[in-house]
Backbone as CSV, one residue per row, in Angstrom:
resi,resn,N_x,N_y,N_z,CA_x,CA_y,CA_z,C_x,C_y,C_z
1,UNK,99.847,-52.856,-166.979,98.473,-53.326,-167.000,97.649,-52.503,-166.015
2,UNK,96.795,-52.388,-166.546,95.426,-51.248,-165.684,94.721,-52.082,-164.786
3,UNK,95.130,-51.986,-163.034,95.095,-52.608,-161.886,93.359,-52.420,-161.853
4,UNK,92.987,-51.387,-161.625,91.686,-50.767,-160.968,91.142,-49.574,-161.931
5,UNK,89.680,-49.605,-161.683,89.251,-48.650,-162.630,88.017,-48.011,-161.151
6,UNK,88.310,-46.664,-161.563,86.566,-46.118,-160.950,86.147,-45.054,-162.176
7,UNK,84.572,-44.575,-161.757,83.836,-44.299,-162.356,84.234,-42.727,-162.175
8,UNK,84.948,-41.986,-163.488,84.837,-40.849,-163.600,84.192,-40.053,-164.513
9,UNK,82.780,-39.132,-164.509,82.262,-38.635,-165.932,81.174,-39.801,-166.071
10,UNK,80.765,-40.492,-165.150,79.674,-41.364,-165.797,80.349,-42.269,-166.357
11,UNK,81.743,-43.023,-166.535,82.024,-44.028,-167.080,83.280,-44.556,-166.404
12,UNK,83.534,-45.893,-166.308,85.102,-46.031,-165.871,86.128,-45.499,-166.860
13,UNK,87.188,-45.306,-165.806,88.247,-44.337,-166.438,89.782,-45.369,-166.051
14,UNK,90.546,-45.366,-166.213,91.659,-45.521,-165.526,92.680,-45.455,-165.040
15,UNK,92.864,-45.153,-163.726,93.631,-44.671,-162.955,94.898,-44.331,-163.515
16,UNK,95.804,-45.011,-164.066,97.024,-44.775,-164.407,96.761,-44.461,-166.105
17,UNK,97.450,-43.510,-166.939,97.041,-43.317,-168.139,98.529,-43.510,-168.858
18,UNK,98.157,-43.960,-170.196,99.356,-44.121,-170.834,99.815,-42.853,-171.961
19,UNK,101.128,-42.857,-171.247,101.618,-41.630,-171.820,102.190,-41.502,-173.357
20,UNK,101.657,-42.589,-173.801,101.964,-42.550,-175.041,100.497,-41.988,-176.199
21,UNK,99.379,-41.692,-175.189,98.295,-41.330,-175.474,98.369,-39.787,-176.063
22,UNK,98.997,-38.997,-174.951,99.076,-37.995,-174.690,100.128,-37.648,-175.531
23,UNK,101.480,-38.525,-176.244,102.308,-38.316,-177.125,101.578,-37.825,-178.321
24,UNK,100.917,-39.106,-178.512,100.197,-39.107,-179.992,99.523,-37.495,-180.151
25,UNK,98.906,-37.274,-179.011,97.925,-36.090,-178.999,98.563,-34.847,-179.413
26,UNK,99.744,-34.721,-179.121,101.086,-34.008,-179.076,101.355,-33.850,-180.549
27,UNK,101.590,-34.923,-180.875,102.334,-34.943,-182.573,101.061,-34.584,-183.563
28,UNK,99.752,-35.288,-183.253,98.453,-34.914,-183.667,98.515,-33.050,-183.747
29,UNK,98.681,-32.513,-182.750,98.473,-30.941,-182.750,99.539,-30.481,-183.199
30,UNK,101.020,-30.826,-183.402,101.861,-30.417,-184.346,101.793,-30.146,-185.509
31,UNK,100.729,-31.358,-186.311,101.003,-31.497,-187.663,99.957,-30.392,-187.869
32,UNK,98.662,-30.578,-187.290,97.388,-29.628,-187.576,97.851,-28.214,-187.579
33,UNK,99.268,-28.016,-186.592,99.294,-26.507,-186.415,99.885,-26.371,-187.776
34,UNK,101.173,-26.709,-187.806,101.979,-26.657,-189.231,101.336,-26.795,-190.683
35,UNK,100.401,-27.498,-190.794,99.538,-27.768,-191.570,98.510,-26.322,-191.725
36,UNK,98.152,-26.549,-190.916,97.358,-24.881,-190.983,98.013,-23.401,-191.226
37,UNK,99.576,-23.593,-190.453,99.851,-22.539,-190.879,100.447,-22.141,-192.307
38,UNK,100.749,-23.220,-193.229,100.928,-23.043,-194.171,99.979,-22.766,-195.175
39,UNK,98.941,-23.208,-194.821,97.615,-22.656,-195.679,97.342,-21.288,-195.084
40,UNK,98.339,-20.417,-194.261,98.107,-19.074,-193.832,96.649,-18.643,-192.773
41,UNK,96.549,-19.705,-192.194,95.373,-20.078,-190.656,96.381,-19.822,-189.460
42,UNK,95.108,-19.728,-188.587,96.368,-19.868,-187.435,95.067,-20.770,-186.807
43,UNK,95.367,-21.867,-185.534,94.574,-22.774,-184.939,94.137,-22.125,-183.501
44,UNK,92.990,-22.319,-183.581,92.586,-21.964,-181.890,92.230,-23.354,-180.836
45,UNK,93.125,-23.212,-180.244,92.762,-24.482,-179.227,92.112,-24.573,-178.343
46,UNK,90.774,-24.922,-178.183,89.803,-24.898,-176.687,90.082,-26.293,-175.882
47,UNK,90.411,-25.381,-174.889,90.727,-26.438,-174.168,89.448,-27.102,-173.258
48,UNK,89.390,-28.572,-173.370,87.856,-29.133,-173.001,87.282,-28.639,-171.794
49,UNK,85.949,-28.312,-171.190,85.471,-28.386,-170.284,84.695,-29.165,-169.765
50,UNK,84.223,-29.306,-168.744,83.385,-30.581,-167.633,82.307,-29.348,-166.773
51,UNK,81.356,-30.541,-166.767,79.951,-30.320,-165.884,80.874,-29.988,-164.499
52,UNK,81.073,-29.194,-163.353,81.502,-29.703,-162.496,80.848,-28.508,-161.123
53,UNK,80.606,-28.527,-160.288,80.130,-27.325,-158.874,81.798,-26.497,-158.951
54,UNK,82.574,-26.949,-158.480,84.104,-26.667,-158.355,83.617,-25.468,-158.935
55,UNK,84.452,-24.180,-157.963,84.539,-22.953,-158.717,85.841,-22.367,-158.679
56,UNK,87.309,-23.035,-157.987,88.463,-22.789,-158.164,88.922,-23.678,-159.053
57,UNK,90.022,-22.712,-159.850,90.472,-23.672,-161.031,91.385,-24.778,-160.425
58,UNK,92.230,-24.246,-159.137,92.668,-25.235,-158.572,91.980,-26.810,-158.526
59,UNK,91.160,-26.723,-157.844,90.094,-27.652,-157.714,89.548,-28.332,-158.957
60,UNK,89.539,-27.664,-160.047,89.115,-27.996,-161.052,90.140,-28.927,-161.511
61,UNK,90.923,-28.219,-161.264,92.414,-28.994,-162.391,92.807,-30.698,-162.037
62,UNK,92.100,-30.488,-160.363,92.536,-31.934,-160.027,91.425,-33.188,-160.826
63,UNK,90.161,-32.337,-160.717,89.205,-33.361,-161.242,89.531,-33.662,-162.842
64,UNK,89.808,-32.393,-163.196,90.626,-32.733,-164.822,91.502,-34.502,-164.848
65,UNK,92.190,-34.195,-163.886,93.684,-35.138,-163.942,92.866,-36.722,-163.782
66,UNK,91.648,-36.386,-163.313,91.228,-38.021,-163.199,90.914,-38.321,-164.580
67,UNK,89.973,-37.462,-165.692,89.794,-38.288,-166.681,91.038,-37.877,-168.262
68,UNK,91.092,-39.092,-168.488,92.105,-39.251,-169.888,91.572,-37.963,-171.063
69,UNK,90.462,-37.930,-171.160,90.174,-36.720,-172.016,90.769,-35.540,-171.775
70,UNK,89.980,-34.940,-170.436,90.144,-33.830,-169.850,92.045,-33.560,-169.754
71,UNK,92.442,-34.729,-169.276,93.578,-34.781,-168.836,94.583,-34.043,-170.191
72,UNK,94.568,-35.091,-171.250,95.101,-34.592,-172.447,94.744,-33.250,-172.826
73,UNK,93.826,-32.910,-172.705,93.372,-31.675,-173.563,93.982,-30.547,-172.782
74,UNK,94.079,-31.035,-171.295,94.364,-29.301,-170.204,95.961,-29.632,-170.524
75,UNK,96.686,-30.937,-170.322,98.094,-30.915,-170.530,98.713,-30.224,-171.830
76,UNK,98.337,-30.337,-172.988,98.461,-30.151,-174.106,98.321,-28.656,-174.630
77,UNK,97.617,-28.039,-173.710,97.640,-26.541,-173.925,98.315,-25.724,-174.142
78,UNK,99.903,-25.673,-172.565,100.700,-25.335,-172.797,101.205,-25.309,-174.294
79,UNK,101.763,-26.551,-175.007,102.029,-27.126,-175.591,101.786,-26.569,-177.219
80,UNK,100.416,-26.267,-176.791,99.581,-25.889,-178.755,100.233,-24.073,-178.635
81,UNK,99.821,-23.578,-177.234,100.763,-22.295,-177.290,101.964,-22.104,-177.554
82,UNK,103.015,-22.933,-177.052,104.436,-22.578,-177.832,104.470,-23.149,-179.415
83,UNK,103.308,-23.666,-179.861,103.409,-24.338,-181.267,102.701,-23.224,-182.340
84,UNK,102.129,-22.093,-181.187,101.637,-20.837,-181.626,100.208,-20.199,-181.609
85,UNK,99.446,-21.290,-181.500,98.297,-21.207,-181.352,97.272,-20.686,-180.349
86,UNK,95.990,-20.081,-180.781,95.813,-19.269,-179.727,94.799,-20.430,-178.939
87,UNK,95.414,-20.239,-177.282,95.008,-21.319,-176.427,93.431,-20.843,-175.659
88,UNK,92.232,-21.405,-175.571,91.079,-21.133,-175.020,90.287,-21.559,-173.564
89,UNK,90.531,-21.145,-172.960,90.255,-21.975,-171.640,88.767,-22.220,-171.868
90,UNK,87.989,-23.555,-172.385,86.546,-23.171,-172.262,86.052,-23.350,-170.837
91,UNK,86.772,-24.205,-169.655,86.312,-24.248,-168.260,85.854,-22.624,-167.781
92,UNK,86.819,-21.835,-168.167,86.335,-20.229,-167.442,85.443,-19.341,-168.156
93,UNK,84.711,-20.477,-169.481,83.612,-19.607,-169.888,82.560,-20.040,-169.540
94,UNK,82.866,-21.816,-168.669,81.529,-22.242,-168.044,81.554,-21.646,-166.592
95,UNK,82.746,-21.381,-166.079,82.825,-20.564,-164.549,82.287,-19.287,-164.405
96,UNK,82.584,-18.542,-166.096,82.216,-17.241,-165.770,80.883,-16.525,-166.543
97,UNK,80.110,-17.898,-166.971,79.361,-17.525,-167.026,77.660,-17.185,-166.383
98,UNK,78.100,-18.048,-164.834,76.958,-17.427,-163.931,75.759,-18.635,-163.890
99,UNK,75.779,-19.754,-164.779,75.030,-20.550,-164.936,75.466,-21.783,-163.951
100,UNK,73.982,-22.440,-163.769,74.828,-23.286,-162.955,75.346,-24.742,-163.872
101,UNK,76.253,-25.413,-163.625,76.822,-25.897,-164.771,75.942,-26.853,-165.275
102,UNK,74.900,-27.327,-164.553,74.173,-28.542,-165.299,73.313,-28.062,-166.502
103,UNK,72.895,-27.244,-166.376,72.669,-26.164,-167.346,73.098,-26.075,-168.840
104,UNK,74.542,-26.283,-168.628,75.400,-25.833,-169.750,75.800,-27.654,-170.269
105,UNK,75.431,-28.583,-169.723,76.431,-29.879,-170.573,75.037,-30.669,-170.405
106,UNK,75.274,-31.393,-171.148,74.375,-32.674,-171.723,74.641,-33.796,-170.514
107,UNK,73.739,-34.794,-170.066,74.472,-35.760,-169.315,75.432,-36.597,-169.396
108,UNK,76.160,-36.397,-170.628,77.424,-37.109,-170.501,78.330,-36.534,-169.240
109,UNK,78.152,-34.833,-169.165,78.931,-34.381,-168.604,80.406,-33.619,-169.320
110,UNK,80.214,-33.835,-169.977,81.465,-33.191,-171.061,80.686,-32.387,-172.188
111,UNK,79.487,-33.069,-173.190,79.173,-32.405,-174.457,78.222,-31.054,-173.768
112,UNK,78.415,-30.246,-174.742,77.488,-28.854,-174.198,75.974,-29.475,-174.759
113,UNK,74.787,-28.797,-173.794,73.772,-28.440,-174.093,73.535,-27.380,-175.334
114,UNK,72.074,-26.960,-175.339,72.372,-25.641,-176.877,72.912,-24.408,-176.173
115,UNK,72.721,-24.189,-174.658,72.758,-23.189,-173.589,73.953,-22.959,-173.510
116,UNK,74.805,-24.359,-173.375,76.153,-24.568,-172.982,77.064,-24.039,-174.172
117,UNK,76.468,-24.315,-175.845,77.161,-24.229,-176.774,76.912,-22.750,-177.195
118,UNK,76.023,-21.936,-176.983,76.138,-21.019,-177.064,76.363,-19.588,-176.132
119,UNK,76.632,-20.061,-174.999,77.930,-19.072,-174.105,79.218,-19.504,-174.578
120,UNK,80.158,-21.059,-174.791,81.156,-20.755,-175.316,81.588,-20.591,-176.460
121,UNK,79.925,-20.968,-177.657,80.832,-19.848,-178.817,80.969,-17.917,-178.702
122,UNK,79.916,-18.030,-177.883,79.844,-16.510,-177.636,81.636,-16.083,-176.840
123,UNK,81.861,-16.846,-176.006,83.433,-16.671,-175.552,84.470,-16.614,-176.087
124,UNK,84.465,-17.638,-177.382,85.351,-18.130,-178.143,85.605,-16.553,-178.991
125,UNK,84.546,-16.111,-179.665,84.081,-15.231,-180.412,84.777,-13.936,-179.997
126,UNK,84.670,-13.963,-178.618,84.772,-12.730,-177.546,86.713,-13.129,-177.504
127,UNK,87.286,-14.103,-177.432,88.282,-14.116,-176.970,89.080,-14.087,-178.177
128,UNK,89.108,-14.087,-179.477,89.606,-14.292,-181.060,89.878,-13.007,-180.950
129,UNK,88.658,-12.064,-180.476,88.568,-10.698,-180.907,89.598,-9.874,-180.365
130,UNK,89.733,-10.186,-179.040,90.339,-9.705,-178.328,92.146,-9.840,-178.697
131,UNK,92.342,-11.161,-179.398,93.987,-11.140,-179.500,94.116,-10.559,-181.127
132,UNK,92.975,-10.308,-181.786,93.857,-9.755,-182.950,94.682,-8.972,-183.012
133,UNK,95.576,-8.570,-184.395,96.370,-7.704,-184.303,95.934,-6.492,-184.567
């Protein structure tokens, strides 16, 4: 049972997360990969980003671990890569892109602005290119 909650992202979050969340999320990106690759796709996985000042990923990674979104999506990365897929960091296209981050997300704090959505499709774009064969 979920003792305590604080406010992470503008909303309560809770502290302890159930790992059966993060299962599901797991078997969820299995089937999509397998699924895709048989229709001869391959899946690109962006991994979520956050509004945040933090400019070490270190630092970043911890604020990740507080919310259940963030959390799943950065854990799961590893994960979509050994399943084959090409993995996208979108946090280091909001780090590297020079803006300051409020800039780039909507006040939820997670959804991009039009500013925000178009540096990381421009990244996404930039980073596809880069692993072809």
């Amino acid at each position: 049972m979920i003792k305590s909650l604080r406010p992470v992202l503008g909303r309560a979050q809770p502290e302890k997360f159930d790992p059966a969340i993060l299962q599901n999320f797991r078997l969820v990106l299995k089937d999509l990969v397998e699924l895709t690759a048989i229709s001869g796709g391959k899946v690109i996985y962006v991994v979520q980003a956050m509004q945040t000042d933090l400019t070490e990923m270190s630092e970043i990674g911890q604020a990740w671990s507080k919310s259940a979104v963030m959390r799943n999506s950065f854990l799961a990365r590893d994960y979509a890569r050994e399943l084959g897929a090409i993995v996208i960091d979108a946090q280091e296209a909001v780090r590297l892109s020079g803006s300051p981050s409020e800039k780039l997300f909507a006040p939820s704090k997670v959804h991009y602005s039009a500013a925000g959505g178009k540096i990381l499709a421009h990244y996404i774009y930039d980073q596809v290119l880069q692993r072809r064969p």
